[in-house]
C-alpha positions in Angstrom: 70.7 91.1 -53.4 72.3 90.9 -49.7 73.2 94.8 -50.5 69.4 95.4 -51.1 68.4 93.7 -47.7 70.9 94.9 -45.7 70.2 98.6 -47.2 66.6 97.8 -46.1 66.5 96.6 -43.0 69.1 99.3 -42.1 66.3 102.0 -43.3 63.9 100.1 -41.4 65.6 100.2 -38.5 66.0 103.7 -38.7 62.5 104.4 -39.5 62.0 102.5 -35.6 64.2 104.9 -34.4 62.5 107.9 -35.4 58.8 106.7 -34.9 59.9 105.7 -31.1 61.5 109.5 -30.6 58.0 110.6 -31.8 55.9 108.0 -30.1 57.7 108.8 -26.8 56.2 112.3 -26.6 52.8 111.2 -27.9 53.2 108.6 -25.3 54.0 111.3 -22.5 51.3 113.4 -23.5 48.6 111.1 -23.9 49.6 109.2 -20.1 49.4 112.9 -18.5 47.9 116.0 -20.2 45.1 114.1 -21.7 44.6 112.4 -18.9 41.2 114.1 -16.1 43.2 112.1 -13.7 46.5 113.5 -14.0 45.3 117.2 -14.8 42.5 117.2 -11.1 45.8 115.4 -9.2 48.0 117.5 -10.3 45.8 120.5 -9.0 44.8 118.9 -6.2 48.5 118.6 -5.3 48.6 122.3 -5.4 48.3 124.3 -1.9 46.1 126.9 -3.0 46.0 128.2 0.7 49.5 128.5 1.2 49.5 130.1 -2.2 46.8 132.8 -1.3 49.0 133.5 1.8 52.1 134.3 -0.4 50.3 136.2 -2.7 47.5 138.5 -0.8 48.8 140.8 2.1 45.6 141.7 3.9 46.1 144.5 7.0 44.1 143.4 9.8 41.9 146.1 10.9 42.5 147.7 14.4 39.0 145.5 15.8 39.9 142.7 14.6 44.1 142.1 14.8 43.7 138.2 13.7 41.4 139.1 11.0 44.0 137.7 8.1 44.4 134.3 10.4 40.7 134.1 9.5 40.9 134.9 5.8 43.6 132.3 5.6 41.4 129.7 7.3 38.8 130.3 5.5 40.5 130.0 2.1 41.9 126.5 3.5 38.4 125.5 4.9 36.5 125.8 1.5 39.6 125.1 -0.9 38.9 121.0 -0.8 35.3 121.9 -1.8 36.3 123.9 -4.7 38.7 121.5 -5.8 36.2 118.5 -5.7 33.7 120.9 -7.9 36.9 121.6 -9.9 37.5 117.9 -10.8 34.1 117.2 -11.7 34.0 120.7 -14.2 37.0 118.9 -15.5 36.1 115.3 -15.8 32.7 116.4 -18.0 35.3 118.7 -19.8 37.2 116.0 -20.8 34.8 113.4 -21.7 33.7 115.9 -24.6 37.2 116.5 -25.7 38.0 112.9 -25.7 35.1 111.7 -27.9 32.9 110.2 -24.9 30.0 112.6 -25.5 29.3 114.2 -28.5 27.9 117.4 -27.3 29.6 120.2 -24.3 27.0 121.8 -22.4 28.9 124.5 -20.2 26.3 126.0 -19.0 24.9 122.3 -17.1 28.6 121.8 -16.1 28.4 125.3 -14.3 25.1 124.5 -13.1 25.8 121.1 -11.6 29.1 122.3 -10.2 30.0 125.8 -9.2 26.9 126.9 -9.7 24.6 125.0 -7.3 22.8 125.2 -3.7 25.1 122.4 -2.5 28.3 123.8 -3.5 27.3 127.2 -1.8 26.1 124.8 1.1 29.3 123.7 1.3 31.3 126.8 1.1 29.2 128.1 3.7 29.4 125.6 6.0 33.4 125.8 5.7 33.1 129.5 6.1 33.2 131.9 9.4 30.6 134.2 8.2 30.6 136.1 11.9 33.8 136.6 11.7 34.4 138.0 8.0 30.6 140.4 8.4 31.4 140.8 12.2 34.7 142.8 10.8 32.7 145.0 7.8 29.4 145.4 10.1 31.3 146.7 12.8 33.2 149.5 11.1 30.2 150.3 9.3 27.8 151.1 12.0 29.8 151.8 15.0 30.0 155.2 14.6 26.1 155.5 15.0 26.3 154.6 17.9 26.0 157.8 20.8 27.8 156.3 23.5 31.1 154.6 23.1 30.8 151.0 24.0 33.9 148.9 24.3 34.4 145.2 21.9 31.1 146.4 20.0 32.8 144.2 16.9 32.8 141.5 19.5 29.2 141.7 20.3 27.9 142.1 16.6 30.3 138.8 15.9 28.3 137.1 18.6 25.3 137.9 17.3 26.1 137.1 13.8 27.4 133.6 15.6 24.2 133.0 16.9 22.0 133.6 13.8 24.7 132.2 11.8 22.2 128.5 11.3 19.5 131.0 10.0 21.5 132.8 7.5 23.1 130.0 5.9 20.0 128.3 5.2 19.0 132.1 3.6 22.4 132.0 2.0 21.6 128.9 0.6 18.2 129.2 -0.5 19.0 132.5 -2.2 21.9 130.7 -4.6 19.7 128.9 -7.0 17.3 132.4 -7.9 20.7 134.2 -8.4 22.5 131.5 -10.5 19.2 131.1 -12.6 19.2 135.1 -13.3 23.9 134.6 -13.9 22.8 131.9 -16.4 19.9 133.7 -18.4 17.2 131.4 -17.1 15.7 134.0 -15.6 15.2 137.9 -16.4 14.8 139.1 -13.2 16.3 139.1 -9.6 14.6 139.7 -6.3 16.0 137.7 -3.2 15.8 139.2 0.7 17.6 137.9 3.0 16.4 138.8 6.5 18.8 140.2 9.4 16.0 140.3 11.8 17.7 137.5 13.7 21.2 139.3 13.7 19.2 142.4 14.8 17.5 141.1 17.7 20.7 138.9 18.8 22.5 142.0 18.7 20.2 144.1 21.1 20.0 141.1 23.2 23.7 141.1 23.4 24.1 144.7 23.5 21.6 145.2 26.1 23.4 143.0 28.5 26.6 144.7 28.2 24.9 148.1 28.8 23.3 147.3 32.2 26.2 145.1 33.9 28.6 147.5 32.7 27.5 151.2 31.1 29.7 153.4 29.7 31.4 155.8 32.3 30.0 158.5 31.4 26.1 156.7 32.2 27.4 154.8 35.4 26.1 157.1 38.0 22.5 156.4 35.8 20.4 154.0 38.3 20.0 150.4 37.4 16.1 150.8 37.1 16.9 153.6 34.3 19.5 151.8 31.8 17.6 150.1 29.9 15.1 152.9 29.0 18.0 155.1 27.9 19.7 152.0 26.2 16.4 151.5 24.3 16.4 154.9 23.2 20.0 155.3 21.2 19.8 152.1 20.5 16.2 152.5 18.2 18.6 155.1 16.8 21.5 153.0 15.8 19.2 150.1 14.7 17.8 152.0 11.6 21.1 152.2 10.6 21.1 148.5 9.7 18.4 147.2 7.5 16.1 144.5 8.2 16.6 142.6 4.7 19.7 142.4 2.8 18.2 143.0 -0.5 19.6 141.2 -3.7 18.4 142.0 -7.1 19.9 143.3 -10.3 21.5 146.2 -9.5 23.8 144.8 -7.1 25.0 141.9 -9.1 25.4 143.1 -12.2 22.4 143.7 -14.9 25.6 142.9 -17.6 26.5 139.8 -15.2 24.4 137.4 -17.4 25.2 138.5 -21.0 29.0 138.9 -19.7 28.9 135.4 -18.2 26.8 133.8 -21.4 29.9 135.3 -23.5 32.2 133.5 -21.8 30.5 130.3 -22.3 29.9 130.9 -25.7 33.9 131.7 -26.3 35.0 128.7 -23.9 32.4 126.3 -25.6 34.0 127.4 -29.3 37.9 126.9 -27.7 37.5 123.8 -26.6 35.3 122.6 -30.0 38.4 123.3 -31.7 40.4 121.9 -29.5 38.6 118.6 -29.4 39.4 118.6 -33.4 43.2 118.7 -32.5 42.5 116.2 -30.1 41.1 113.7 -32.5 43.8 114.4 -34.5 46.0 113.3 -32.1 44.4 110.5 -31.3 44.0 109.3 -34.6 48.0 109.7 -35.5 48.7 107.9 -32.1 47.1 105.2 -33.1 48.5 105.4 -36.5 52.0 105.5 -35.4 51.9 102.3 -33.3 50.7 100.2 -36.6 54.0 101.8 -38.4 56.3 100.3 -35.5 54.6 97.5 -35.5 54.7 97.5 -40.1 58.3 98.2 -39.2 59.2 95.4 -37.0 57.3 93.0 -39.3 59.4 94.1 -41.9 62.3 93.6 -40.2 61.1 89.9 -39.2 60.5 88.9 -42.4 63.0 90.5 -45.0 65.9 88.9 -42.2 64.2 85.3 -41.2 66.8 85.0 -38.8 66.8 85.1 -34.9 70.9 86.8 -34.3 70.0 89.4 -37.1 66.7 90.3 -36.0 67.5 90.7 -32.1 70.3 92.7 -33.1 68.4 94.7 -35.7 65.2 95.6 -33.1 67.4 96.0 -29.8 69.8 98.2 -31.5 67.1 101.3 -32.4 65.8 100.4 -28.7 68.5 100.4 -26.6 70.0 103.6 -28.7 66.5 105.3 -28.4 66.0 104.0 -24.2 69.3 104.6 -23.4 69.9 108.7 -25.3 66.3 109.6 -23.8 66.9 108.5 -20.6 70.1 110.1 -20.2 68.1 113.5 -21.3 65.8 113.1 -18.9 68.4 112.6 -16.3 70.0 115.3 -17.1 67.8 117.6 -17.3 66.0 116.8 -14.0 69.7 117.2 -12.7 70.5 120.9 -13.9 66.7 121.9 -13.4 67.1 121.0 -9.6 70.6 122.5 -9.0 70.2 125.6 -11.2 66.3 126.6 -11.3 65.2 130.0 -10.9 61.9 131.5 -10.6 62.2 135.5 -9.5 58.7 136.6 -8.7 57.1 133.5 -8.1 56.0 132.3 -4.8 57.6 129.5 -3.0 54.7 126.9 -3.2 54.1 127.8 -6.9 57.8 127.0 -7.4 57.8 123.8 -6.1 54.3 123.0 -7.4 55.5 123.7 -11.2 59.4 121.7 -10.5 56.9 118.6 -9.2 54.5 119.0 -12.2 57.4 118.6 -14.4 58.8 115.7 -12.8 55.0 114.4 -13.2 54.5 115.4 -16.8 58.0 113.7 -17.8 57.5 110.3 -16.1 55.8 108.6 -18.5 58.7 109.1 -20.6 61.3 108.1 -18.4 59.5 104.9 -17.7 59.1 104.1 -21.6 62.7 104.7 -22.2 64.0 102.8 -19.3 61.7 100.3 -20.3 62.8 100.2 -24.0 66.4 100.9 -22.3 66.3 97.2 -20.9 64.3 95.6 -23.9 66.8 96.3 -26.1 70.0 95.8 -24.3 68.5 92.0 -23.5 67.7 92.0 -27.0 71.1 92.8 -28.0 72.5 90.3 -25.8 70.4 87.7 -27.0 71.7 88.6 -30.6 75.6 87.4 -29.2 74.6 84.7 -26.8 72.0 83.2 -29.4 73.5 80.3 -31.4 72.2 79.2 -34.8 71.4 76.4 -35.5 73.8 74.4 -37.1 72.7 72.8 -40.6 73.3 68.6 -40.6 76.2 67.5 -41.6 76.7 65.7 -44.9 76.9 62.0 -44.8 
């Protein structure tokens, strides 16, 4: 009989062993990667700026020699409002693949995030739109142009600068016709957006420039005269640039929609499956805990006695705390002194090491924590003393 007990509660004991290895990675999966908060922390940890920097090389042109400084600021300027539409994408992701709603609707997700006035607001708000057109406008036009006139990108900059407000608000106001066509809710596409404001700025500007300081081969031309020769190239070089930026079908896309409706169709059928797998999980999570907790009952009650069962519960603990921990130790250890990445950028690098540190946590902090459970448990198994039956009269 004692070689039946002590053969079972040494089976159950190793049963706890094996259900804590497993637990501790369902543990460490279900603290981080199916967790909104970790997964939008973790990419709001990452510098996507500093990435683009490593990873684009753009050649300033000649007119404009800072012209990458601008790109750069740019993509820092509108990446915290991309991330924020990011996490919220991800957030009503995650409530479907958790359970909390029964049905995914991508194409609301898209519509309430990425693809929305106010997040095209907000880009555009955080964006130097004078600078980045000032740069293409320039080098488009300025060879119509029949006199030579020095800083012309400057000038059309400043005149983009001033009807900047203007074209926003078009900007803007043009985002929810084109998302509706992108999304199927509408067949057809026809938005202007007017550069009469840009136009007139610029032959304000332009004007200005040409009377206080003509080009040399105009200068002996008397003051009274400039601007009736200015007038005339410049109704020349202003038919060069339209009054309307027209956006319809052509210039999107007329595949765009069915393209982008293909996408969400594939996407939405992914992460269907995936929820399954998640459910799955969740459901052997849950499933596991009430075997350790089966386990340590058993253990309770086949021994009935306090030495044997401290002994018998800190033992598959303190072996279990103390062997992971040490992994994870080690691992970190080598990881830092001998990690290599060829190819990847330096930010990336040290983006992925800290999302591993991040992803392993939760387990280090269980197995520390079972770590010190069962060594006190194991010292309560020597220091315990039993009690002592009464002695016979």
């Amino acid at each position: 009989m004692k070689f039946v007990k002590a053969l079972s509660l040494s089976l159950l004991g190793f049963f706890l062993f094996l259900a804590l290895s497993i637990f501790g990675l369902l543990y460490m999966l279900d603290s981080t990667l199916l967790k909104p908060e970790f997964v939008v922390a973790e990419l709001n940890s990452l510098d996507a700026s500093a990435l683009a920097e490593e990873l684009v090389d753009i050649e300033s042109p000649p007119e404009v020699p800072n012209f990458e400084q601008v790109i750069n600021k740019t993509v820092a300027d509108v990446e915290p409002v991309i991330k924020e539409e990011l996490g919220s994408a991800i957030f009503s992701v995650y409530d479907y693949l958790l359970g909390k709603t029964d049905s995914l609707d991508l194409k609301s997700i898209l519509r309430n995030t990425f693809f929305s006035a106010d997040f095209v607001s907000s880009v555009v708000d955080n964006t130097d739109i004078s600078s980045l057109a000032g740069v293409f406008i320039s080098q488009q036009f300025a060879g119509s142009i029949p006199v030579e006139i020095t800083n012309l990108d400057k000038y059309i900059t400043d005149a983009i600068a001033a009807a900047e407000p203007s074209l926003k608000e078009e900007i803007v106001a043009a985002a929810d016709p084109v998302f509706d066509y992108l999304l199927m809710e509408s067949q057809t596409l026809d938005v202007s957006i007017s550069l009469e404001e840009v136009k007139r700025n610029l032959r304000d500007k332009l004007l200005q420039v040409f009377l206080e300081s003509p080009p040399p081969e105009l200068a002996a031309i008397p003051p009274n005269m400039r601007e009736p020769i200015f007038n005339q190239f410049y109704d020349e070089f202003s038919q060069e640039i339209p009054s309307t930026f027209q956006l319809d079908e052509t210039v999107i896309g007329t595949d765009a929609p069915a393209n982008i409706a293909e996408g969400i169709a594939q996407t939405t059928e992914t992460l269907t499956e995936i929820r399954q797998y998640v459910a799955y999980f969740q459901l052997g999570y849950k499933l596991l805990i009430v075997i350790m907790l089966l386990l340590v009952a058993g253990i309770i009650l086949i021994s009935r006695d306090v030495v044997d069962i401290s002994r018998r519960l800190g033992t598959p603990l303190l072996t279990y705390g103390a062997l992971q921990y040490a992994g994870i130790w080690l691992a970190r250890y080598f990881a830092e002194k001998q990690v290599e990445m060829p190819g990847v950028p330096a930010s990336l690098q040290s983006w992925i090491i800290q999302l591993s540190y991040d992803l392993i946590a939760p387990l280090e902090v269980f197995s520390l924590a079972l770590l010190v459970g069962g060594v006190v448990l194991v010292v309560v198994s020597f220091v315990y003393k039993r009690r002592q039956p009464p002695a016979e009269e």
